[in-house]
LUMVEX-864812 format. One record per atom (N, C-alpha, C, O): residue in three letters; atom name; x, y, z. Coordinates in nm, 2 decimals, decimal comma, padded with zeros to 4 digits. Layout:
REC     r    a       px       py       pz
REC   ALA   CA        X        Y        Z
...
***
This chain:
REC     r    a       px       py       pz
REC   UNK    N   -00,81   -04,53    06,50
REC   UNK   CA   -00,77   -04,65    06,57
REC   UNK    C   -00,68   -04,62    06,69
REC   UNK    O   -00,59   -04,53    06,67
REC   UNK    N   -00,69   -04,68    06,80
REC   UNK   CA   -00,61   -04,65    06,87
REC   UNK    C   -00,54   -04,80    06,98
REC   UNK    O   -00,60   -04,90    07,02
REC   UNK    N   -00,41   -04,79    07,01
REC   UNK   CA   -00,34   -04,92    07,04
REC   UNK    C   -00,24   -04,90    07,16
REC   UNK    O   -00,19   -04,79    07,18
REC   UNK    N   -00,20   -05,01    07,26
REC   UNK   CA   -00,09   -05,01    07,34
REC   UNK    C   -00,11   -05,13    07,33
REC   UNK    O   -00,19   -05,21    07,28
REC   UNK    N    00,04   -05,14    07,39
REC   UNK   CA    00,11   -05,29    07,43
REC   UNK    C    00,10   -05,29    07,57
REC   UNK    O    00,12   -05,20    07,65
REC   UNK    N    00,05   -05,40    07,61
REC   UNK   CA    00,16   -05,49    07,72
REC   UNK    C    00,23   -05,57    07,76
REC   UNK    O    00,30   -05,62    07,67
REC   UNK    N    00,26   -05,62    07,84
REC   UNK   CA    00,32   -05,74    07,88
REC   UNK    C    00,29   -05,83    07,94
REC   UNK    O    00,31   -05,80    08,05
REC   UNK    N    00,24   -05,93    07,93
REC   UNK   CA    00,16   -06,05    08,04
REC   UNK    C    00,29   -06,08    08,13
REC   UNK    O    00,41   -06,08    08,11
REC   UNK    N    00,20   -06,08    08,25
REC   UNK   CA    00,30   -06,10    08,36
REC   UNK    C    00,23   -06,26    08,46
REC   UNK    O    00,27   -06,31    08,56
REC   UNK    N    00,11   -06,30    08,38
REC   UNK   CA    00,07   -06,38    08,45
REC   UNK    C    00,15   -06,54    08,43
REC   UNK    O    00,19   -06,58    08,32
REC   UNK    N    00,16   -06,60    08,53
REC   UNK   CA    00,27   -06,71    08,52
REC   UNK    C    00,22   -06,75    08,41
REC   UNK    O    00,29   -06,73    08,31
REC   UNK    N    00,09   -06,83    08,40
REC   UNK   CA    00,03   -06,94    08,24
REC   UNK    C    00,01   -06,87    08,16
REC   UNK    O   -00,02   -06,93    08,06
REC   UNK    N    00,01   -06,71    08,15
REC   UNK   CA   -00,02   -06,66    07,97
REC   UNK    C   -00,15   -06,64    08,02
REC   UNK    O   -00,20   -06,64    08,13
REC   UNK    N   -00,23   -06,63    07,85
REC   UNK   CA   -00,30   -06,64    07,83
REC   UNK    C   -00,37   -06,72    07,80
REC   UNK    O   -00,35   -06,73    07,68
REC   UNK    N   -00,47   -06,83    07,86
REC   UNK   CA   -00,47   -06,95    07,86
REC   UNK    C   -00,68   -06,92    07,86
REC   UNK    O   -00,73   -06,80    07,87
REC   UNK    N   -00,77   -07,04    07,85
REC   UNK   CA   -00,89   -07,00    07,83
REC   UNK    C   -00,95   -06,97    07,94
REC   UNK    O   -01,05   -06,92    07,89
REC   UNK    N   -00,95   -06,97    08,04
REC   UNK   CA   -01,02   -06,94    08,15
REC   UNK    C   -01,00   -06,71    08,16
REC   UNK    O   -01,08   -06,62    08,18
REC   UNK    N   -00,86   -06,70    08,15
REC   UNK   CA   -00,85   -06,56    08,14
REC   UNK    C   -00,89   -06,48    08,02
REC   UNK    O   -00,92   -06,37    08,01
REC   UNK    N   -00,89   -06,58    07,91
REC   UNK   CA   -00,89   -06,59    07,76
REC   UNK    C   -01,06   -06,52    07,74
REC   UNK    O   -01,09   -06,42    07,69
REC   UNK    N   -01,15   -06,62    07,82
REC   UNK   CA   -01,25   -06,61    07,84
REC   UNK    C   -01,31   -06,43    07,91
REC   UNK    O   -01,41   -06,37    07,89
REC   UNK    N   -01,21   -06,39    07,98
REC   UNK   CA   -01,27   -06,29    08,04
REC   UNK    C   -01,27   -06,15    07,93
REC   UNK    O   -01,35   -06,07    07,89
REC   UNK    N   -01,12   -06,18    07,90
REC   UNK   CA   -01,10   -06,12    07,78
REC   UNK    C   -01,20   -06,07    07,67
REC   UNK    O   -01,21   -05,96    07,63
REC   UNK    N   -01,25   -06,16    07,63
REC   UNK   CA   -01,40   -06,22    07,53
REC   UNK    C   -01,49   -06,14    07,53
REC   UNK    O   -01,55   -06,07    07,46
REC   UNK    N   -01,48   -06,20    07,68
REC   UNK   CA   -01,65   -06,10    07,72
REC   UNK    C   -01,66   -05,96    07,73
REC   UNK    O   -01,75   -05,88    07,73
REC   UNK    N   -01,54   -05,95    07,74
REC   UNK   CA   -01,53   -05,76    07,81
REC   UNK    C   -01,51   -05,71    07,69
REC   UNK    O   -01,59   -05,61    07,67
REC   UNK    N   -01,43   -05,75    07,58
REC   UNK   CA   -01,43   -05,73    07,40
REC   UNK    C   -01,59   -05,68    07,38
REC   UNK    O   -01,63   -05,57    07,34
REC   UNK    N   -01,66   -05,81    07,42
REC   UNK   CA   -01,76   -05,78    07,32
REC   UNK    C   -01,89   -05,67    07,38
REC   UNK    O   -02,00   -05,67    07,32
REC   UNK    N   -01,86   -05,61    07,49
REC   UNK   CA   -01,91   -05,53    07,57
REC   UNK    C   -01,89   -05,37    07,52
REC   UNK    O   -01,94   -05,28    07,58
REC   UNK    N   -01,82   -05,35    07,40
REC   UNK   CA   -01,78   -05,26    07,34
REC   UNK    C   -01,82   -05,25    07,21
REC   UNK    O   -01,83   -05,36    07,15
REC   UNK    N   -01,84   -05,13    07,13
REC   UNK   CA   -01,86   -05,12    06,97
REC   UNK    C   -01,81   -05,12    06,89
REC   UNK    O   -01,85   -05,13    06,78
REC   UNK    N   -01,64   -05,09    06,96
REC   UNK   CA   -01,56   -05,10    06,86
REC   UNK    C   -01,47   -05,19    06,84
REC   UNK    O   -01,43   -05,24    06,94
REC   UNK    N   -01,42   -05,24    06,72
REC   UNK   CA   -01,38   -05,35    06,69
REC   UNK    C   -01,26   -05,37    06,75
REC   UNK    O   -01,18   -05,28    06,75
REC   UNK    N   -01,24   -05,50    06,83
REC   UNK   CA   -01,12   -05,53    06,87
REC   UNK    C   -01,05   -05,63    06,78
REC   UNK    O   -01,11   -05,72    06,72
REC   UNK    N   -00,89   -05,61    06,78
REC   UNK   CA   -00,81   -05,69    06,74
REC   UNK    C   -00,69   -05,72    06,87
REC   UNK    O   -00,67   -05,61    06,93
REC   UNK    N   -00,60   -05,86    06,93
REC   UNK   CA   -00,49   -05,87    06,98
REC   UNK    C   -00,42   -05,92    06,82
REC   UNK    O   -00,44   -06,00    06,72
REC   UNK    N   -00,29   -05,82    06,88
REC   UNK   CA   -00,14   -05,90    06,80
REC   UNK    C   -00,01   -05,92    06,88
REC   UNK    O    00,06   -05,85    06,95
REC   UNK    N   -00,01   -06,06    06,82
REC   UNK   CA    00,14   -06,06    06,92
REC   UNK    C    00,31   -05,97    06,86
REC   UNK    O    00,32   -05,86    06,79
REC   UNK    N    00,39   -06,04    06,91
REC   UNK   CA    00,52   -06,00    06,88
REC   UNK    C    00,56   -06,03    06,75
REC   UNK    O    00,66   -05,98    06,71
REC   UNK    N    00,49   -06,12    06,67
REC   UNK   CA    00,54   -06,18    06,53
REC   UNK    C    00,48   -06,09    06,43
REC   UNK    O    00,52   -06,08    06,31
REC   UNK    N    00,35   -06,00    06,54
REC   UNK   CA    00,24   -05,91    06,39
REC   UNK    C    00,16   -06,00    06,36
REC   UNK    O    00,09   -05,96    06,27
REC   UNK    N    00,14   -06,12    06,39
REC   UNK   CA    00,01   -06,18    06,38
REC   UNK    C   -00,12   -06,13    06,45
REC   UNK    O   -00,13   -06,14    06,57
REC   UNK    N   -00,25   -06,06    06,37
REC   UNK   CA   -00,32   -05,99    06,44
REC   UNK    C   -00,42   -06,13    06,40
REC   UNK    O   -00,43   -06,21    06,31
REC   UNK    N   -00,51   -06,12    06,58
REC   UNK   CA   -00,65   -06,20    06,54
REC   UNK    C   -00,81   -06,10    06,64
REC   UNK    O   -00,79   -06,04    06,74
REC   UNK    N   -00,90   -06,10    06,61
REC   UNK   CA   -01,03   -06,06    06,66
REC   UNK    C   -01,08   -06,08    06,77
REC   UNK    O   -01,15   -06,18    06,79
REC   UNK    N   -01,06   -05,99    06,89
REC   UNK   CA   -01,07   -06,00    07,00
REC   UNK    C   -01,18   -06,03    07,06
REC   UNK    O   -01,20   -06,00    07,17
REC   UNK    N   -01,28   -06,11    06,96
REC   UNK   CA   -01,40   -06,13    07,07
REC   UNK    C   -01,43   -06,31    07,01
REC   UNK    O   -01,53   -06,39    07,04
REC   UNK    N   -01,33   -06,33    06,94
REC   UNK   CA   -01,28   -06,46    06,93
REC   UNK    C   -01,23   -06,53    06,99
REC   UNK    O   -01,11   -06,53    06,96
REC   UNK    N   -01,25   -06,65    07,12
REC   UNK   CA   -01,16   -06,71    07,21
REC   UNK    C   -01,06   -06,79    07,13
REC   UNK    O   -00,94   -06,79    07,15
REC   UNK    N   -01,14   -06,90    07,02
REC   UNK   CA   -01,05   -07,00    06,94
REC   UNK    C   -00,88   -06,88    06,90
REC   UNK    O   -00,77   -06,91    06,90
REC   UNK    N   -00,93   -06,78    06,87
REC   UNK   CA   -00,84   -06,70    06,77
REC   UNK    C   -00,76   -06,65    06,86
REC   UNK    O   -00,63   -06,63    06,85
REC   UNK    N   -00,82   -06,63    06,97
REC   UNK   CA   -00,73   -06,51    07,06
REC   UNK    C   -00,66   -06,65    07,13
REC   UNK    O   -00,56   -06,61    07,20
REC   UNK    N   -00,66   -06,78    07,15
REC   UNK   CA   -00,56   -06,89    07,17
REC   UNK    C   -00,54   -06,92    07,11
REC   UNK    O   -00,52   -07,04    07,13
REC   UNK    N   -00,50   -06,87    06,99
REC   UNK   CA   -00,39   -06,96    06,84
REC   UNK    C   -00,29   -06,88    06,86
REC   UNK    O   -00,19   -06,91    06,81
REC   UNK    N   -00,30   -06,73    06,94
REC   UNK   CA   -00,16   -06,67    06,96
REC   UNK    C   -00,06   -06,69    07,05
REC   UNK    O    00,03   -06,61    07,07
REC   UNK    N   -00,07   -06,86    07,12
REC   UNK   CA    00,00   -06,83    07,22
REC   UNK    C    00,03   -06,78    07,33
REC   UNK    O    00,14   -06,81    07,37
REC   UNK    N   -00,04   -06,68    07,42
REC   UNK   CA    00,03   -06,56    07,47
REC   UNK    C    00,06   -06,67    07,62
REC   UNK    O   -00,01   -06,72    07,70
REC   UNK    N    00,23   -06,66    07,61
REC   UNK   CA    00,29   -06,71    07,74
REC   UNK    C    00,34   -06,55    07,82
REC   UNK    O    00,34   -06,44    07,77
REC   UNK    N    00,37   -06,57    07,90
REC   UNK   CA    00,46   -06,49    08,03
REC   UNK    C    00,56   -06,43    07,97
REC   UNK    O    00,66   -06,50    07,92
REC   UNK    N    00,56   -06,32    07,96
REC   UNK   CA    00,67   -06,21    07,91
REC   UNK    C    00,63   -06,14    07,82
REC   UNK    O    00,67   -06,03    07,81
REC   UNK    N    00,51   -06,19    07,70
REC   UNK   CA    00,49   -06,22    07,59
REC   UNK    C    00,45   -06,06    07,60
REC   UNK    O    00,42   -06,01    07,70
REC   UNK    N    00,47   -05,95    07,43
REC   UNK   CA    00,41   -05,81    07,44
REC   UNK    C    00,30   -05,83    07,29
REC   UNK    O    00,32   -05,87    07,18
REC   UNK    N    00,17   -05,77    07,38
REC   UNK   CA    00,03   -05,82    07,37
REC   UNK    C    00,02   -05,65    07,28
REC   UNK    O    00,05   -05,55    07,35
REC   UNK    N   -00,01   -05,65    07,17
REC   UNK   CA   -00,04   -05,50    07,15
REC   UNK    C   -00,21   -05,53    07,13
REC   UNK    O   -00,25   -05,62    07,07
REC   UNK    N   -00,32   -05,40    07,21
REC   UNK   CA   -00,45   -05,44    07,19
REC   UNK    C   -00,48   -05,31    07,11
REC   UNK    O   -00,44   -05,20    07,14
REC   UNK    N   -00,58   -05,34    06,97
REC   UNK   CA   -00,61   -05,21    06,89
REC   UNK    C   -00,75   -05,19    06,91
REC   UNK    O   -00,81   -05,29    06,96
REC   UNK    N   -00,80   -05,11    06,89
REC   UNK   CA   -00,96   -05,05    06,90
REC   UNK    C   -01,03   -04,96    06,77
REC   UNK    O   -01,03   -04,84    06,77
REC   UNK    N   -01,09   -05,03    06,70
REC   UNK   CA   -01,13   -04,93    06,65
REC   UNK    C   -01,26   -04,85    06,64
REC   UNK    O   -01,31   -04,96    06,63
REC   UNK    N   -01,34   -04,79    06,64
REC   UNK   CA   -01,50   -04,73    06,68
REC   UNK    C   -01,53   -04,59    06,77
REC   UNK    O   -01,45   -04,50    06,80
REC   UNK    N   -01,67   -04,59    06,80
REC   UNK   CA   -01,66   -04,46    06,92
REC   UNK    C   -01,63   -04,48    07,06
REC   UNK    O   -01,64   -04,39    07,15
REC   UNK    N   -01,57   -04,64    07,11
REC   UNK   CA   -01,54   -04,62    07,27
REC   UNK    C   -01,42   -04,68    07,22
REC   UNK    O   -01,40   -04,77    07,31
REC   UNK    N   -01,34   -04,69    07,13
REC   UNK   CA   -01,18   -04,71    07,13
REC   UNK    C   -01,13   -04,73    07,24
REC   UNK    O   -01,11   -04,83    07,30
REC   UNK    N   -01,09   -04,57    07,30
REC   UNK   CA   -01,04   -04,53    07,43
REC   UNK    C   -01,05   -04,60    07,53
REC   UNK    O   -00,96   -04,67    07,58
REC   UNK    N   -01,17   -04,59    07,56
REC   UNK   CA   -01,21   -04,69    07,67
REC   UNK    C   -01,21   -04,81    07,65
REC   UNK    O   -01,19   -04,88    07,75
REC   UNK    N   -01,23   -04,87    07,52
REC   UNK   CA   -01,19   -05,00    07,51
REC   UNK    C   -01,04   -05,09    07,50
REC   UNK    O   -01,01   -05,21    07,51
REC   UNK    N   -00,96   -04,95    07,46
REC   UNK   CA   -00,82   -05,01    07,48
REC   UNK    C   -00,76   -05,01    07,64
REC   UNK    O   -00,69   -05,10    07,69
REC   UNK    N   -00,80   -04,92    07,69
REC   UNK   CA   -00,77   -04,91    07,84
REC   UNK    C   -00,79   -05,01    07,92
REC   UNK    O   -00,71   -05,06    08,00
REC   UNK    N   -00,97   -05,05    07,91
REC   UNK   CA   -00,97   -05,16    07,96
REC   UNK    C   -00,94   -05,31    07,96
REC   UNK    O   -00,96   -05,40    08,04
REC   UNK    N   -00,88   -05,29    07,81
REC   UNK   CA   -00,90   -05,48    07,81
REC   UNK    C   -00,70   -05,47    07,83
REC   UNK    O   -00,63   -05,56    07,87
REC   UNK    N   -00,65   -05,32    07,80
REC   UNK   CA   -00,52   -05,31    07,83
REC   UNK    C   -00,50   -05,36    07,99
REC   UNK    O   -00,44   -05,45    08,04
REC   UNK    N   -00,55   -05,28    08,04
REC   UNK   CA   -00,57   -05,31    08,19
REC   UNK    C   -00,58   -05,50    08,26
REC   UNK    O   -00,51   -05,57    08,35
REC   UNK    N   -00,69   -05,52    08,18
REC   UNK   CA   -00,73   -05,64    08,21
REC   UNK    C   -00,61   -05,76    08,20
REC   UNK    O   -00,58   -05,85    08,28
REC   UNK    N   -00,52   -05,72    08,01
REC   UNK   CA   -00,38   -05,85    08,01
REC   UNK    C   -00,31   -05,79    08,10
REC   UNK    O   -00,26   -05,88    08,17
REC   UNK    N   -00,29   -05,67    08,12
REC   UNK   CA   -00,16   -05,67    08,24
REC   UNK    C   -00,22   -05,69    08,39
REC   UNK    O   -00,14   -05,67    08,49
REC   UNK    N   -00,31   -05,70    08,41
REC   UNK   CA   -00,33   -05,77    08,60
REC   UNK    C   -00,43   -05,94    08,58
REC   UNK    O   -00,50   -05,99    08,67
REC   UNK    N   -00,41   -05,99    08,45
REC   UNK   CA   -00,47   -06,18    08,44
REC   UNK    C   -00,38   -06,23    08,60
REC   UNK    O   -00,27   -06,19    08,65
REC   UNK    N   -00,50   -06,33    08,66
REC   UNK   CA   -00,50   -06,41    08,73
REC   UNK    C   -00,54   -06,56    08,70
REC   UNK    O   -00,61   -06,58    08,60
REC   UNK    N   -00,50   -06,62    08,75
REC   UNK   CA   -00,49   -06,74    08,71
REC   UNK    C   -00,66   -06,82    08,83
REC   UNK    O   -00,69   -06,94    08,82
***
């Protein structure tokens, strides 16, 4: 398994429209994704309902885990993706 944190820096968080991009790029991958927030609440990253029951506002530290044969690449990119959301 492999994991980083970020930080959302986007003014509204994570909200469905970004939530959404999120989703899709998840499920573009083999290996299982999870987001957890700051509390350790982990939910299934190719879940939009789940991945918006966490709240994620502005400041908020997003850790993304991966588990499978493109982990790597799959933590980088969706890492990538919460720290540059646009609204």
């Amino acid at each position: 398994m492999v994991s980083k944190t970020v930080e959302i820096k986007n003014e509204t968080g994570l909200h469905t429209r970004p939530g959404n991009e999120f989703v899709s790029l998840a499920k573009t991958f083999t290996s299982q994704i999870e987001l957890e927030n700051e509390e350790g609440k982990k939910v299934k990253g190719t879940s939009l309902l789940k991945l918006l029951s966490l709240g994620i506002k502005k400041g908020a530290k997003i850790t993304v885990h991966a588990a499978g044969e493109d982990e790597n690449e799959a933590v980088e990119k969706l890492a990538h993706l919460l720290e540059n959301l646009k609204d």
